[in-house]
C-alpha positions as CSV (number, residue, x, y, z in Angstrom):
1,X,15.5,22.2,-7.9
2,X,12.7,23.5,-10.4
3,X,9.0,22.9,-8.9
4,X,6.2,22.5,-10.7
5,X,2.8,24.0,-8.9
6,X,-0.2,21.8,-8.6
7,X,-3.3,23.8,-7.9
8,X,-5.7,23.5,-5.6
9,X,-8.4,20.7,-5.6
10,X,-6.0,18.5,-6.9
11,X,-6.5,14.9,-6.1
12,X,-3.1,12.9,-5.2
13,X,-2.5,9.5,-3.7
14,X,-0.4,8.5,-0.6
15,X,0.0,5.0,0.1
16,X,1.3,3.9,3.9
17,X,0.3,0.7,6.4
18,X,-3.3,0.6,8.2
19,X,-1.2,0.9,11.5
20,X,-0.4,5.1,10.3
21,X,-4.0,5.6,10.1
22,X,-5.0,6.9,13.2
23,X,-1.4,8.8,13.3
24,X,-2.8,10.8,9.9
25,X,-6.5,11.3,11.8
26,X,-4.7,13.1,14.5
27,X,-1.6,14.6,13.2
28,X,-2.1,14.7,9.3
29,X,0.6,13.4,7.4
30,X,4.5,14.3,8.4
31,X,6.2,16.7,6.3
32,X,9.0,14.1,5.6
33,X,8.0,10.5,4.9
34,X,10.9,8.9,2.5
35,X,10.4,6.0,-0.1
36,X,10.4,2.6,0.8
37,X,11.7,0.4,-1.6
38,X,11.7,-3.4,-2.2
39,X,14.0,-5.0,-0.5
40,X,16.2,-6.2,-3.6
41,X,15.7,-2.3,-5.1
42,X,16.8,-0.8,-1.2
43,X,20.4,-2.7,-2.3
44,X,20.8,-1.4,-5.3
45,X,23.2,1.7,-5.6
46,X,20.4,3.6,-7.9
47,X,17.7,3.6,-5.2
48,X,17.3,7.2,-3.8
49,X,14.9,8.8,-1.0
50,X,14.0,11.9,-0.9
51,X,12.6,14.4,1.6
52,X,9.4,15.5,1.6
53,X,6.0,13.2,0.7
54,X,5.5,11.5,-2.5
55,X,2.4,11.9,-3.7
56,X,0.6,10.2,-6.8
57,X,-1.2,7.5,-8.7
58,X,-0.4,4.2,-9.0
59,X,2.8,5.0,-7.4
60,X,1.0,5.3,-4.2
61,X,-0.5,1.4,-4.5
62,X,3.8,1.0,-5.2
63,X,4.7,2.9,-2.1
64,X,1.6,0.6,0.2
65,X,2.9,-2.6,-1.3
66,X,6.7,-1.7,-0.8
67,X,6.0,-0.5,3.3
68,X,4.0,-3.7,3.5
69,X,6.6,-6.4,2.2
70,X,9.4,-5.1,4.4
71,X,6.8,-4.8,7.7
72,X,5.6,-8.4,6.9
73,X,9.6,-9.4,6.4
74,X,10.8,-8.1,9.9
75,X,7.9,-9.6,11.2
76,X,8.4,-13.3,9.7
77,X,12.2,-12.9,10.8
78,X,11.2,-12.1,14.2
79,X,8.5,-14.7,14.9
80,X,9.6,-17.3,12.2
81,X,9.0,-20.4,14.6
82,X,5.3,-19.1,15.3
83,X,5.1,-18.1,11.9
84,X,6.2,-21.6,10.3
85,X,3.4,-23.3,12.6
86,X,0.9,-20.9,11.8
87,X,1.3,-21.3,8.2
88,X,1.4,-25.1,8.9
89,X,-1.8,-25.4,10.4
90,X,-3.5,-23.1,7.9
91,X,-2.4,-26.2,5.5
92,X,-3.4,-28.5,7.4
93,X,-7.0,-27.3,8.3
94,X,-7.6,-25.3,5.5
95,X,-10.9,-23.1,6.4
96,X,-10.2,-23.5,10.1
97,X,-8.9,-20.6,12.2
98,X,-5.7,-22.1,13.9
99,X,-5.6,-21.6,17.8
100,X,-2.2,-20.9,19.4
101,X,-0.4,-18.8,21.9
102,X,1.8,-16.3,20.5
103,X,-0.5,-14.2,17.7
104,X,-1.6,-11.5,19.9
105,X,1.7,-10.3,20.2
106,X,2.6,-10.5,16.9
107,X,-1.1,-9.2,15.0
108,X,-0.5,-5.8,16.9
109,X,2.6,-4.9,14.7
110,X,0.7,-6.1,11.5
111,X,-0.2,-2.8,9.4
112,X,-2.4,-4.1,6.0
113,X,-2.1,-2.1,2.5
114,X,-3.9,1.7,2.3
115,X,-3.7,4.0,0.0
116,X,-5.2,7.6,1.0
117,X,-6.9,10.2,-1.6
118,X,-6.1,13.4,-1.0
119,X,-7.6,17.3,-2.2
120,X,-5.1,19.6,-2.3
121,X,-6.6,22.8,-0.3
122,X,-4.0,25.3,-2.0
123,X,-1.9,25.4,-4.7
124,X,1.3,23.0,-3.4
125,X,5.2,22.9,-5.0
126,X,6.0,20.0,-5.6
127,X,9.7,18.3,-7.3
128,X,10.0,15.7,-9.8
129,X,10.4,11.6,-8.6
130,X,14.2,11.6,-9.5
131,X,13.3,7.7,-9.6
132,X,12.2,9.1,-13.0
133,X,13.3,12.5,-14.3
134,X,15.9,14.8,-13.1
135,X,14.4,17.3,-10.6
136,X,13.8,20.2,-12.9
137,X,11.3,17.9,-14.7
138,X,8.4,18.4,-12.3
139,X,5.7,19.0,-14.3
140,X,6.7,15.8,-17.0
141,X,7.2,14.2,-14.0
142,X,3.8,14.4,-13.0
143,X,1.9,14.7,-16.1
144,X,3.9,11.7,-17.0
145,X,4.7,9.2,-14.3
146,X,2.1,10.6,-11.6
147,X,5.1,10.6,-9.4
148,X,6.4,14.3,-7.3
149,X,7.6,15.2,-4.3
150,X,5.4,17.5,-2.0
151,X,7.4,19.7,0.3
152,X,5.0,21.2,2.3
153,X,6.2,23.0,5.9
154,X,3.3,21.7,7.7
155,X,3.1,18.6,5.8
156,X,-0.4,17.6,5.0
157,X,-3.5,18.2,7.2
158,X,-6.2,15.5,8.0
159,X,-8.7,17.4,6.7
160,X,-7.2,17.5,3.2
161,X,-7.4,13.6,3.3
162,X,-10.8,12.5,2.2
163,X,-10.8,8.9,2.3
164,X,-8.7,5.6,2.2
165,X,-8.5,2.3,0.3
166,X,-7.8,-0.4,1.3
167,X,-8.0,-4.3,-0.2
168,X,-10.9,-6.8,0.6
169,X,-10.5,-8.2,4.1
170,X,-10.8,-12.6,4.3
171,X,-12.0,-14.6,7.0
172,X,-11.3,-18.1,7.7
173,X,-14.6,-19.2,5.9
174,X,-13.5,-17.1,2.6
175,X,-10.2,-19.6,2.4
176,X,-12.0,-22.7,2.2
177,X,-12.0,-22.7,-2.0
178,X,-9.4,-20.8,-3.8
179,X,-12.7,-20.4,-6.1
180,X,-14.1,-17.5,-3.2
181,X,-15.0,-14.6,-5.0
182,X,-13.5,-12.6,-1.9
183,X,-10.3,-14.6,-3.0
184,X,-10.2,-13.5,-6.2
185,X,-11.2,-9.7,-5.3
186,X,-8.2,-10.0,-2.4
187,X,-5.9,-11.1,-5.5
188,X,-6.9,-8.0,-7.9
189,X,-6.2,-5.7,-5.6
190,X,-3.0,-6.9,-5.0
191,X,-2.3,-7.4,-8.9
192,X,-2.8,-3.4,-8.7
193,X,0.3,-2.9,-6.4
194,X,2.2,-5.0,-8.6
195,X,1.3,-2.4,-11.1
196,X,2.9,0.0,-9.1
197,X,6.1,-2.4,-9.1
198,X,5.7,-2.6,-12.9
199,X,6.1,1.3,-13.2
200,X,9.6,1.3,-10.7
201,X,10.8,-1.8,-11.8
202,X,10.1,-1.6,-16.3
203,X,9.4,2.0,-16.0
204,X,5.9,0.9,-17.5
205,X,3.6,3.9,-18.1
206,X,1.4,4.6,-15.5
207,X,-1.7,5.4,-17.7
208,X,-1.1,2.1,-20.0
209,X,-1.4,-0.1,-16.7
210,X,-4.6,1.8,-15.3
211,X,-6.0,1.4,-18.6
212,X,-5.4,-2.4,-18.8
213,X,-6.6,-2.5,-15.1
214,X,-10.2,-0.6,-15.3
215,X,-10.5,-2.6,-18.8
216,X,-10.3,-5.7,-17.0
217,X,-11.5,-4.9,-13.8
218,X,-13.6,-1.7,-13.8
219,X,-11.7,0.3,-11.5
220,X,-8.5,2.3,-10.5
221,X,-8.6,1.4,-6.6
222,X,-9.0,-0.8,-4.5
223,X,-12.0,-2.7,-3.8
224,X,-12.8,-1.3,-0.2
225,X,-13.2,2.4,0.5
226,X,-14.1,5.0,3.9
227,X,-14.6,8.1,4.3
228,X,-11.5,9.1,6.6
229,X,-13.1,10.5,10.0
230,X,-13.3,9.1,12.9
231,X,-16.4,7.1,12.3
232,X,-14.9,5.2,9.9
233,X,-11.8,4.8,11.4
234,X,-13.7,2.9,14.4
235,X,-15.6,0.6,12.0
236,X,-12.2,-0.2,9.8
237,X,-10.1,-1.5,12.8
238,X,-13.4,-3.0,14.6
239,X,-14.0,-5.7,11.5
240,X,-13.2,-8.8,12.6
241,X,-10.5,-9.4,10.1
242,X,-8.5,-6.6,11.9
243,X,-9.5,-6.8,15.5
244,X,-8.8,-11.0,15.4
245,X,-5.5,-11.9,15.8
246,X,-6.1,-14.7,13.6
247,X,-7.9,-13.0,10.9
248,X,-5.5,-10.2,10.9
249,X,-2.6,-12.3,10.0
250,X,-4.1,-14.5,7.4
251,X,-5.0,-11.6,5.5
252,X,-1.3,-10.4,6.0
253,X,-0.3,-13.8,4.5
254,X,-2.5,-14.1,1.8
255,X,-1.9,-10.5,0.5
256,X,1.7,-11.2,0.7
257,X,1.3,-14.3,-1.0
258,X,-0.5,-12.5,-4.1
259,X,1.9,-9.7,-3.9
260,X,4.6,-12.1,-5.0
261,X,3.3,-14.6,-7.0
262,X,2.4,-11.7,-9.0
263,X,5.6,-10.0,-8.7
264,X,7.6,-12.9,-9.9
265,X,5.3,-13.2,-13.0
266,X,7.1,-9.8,-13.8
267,X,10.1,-10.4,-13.1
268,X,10.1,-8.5,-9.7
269,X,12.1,-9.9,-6.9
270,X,10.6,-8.5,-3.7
271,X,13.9,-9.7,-1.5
């Protein structure tokens, strides 16, 4: 394999669950984490995971959306019954926070969306996405798709991370009118993983879909940011839309709910 060498202070996305945050805080980010896929791409004889961390762009919102819509899968298999009647009261009493047994259990394995922002502290190798060029193509790989490998011994320390995104959190309140403008923010920021889809799926340029994005929106990112320390970490899973049961799983719903309406807009078939 040919690498390419990004130098130091170079900023990089990595996109994982909320429930790996605290993992990264104390052990910085494993030297191997492989792609997730969609479920429909995971089938396909073309999909390929390789070793070391992918680091990028958009490709990090892909690589939050993709962990998050096979998590919320297993979870719906496992807990479809509780599930069905959740979703069946939120129907029923739209703005009301259902009460039943069973959510505890289930919000606990429920990791949201992030996407981290990263400074390179040294110059880092790093091997072209063979989801898009053949790996002696690092540096088009980069310069192009915003899409490499980082194969790091030690992986990335928590210090290099400097903070994470993450999308805007509801509450039961927010839900009442599809007209909320916390709604609507919760439904742009996942429109921007579906970018990331757009890329893997219609190998769509990166740059063009950013562009389009900040035109119409203003930004690159998410809507929510913290610093990542340990302050922030404590005030992140300590809003009431994380530490609720509830809360926590509506917001998994709705997100998942955007993700594929949007996806299926595109043409994207998340299963």
């Amino acid at each position: 394999m040919s690498a390419y060498v990004l130098p130091k202070g170079t900023v990089v996305k990595v996109g994982s669950l909320s429930r790996d945050l605290y993992s990264f805080f104390n052990q910085g980010i494993p030297k191997n984490m492989p792609r997730v896929g969609l479920q429909s791409q995971e089938s396909s004889s073309t999909f390929e995971s390789q070793e070391g961390i992918y680091i990028g762009e958009l490709m990090a919102y892909f690589s939050a959306a993709a962990q998050f819509c096979q998590a919320t899968a297993v979870i719906y298999a496992e807990h479809s019954n509780v599930m069905e009647n959740f979703v069946q009261q939120l129907q029923d009493m739209r703005g009301q926070k259902p009460v039943m047994e069973g959510l505890e259990t289930i919000s606990i394995q429920i990791g949201l969306p992030v996407v981290l922002e990263i400074t390179l502290d040294e110059d880092c190798e790093v091997f072209a996405d063979t989801h898009f060029e053949s790996t002696d193509k690092g540096e088009k790989c980069w310069k192009h798709w915003r899409s490499v490998v980082l194969m790091r011994k030690g992986g990335i320390p928590a210090h290099w991370i400097k903070k994470f995104y993450f999308p805007r959190l509801l509450d039961y309140r927010d839900v009442e009118s599809s007209k909320s403008p916390r709604v609507l923010e919760q439904t742009i920021d996942s429109s921007l993983m579906v970018g990331g889809m757009m890329q893997v799926w219609h190998k769509d340029a990166p740059a063009d879909l950013l562009m389009a994005f900040k035109k119409q929106y203003g930004t690159i990112n998410f809507s929510q940011n913290l610093p990542f320390d340990a302050n922030s970490l404590e005030r992140f899973f300590n809003f009431n839309s994380m530490i609720d049961p509830a809360s926590r799983l509506l917001n998994q719903l709705t997100i998942w709910q955007d993700i594929d309406a949007l996806a299926k807009k595109q043409g994207i078939p998340l299963q």
